[in-house]
N, C-alpha and C positions, 0 to 999 in steps of 0.2 A: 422520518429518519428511522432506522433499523435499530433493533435491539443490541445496542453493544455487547450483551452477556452470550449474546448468537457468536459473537466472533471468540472464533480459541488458536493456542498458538497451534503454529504449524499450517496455517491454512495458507492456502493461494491466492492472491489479491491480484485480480485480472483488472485491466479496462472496459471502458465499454466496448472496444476493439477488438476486445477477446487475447488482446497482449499482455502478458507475465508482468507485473509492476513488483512485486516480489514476496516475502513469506512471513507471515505474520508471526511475529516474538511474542507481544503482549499488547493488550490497550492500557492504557494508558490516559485515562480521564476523558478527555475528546477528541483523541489518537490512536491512531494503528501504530504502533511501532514495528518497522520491519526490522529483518533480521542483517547483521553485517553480513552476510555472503551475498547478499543482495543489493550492496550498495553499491558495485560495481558493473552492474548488468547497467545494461546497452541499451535504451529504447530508443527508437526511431525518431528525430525529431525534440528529443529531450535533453537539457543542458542541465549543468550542476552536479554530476553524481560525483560522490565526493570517495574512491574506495579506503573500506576499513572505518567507515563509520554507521553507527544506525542513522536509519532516518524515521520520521513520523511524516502520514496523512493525516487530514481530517477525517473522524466519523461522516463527517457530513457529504465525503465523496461517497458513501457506502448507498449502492442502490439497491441492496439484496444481498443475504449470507442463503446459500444453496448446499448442502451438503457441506465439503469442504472447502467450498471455492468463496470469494466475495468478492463480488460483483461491483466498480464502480458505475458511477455516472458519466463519471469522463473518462475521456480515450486516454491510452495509458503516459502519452507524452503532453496531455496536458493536466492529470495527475502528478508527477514529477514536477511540474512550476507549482504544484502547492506543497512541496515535502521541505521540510524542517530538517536539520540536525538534529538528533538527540543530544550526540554527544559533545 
């Protein structure tokens, strides 16, 4: 698993697809929390986005932090069947 303290806000949390899943707010224990202007985005194949709320990942999707980018394991619409509500 990746060093949580790799991830800062503002970064990009791609899939393994190389698809936008959206922008990193904060972690949050053993989450990504993204950011609300992200909650509305569109990914291919993916249900539940809920707009006007955050949402969390798990760390455990995290295959890699690269520069500004983080890299999941999974494609970006089967990221989305593991995101949480925050709010």
């Amino acid at each position: 698993m990746t060093d949580a303290s790799n991830i800062r806000e503002h970064m990009d949390v791609i899939g393994a697809d190389g698809v936008h899943v959206g922008t990193v707010d904060r972690v949050e224990g053993d989450h990504i929390k993204l950011t609300k202007k992200d909650s509305s985005a569109e990914v291919e194949g993916a249900t539940g986005s809920h707009e006007g709320h955050h949402h969390r990942i798990p760390i455990g999707l995290v295959a890699e932090v690269e520069g500004d980018t983080v890299r999941l394991s999974a494609t970006a619409a089967n990221a989305m069947l593991f995101e949480e509500e925050a709010d």
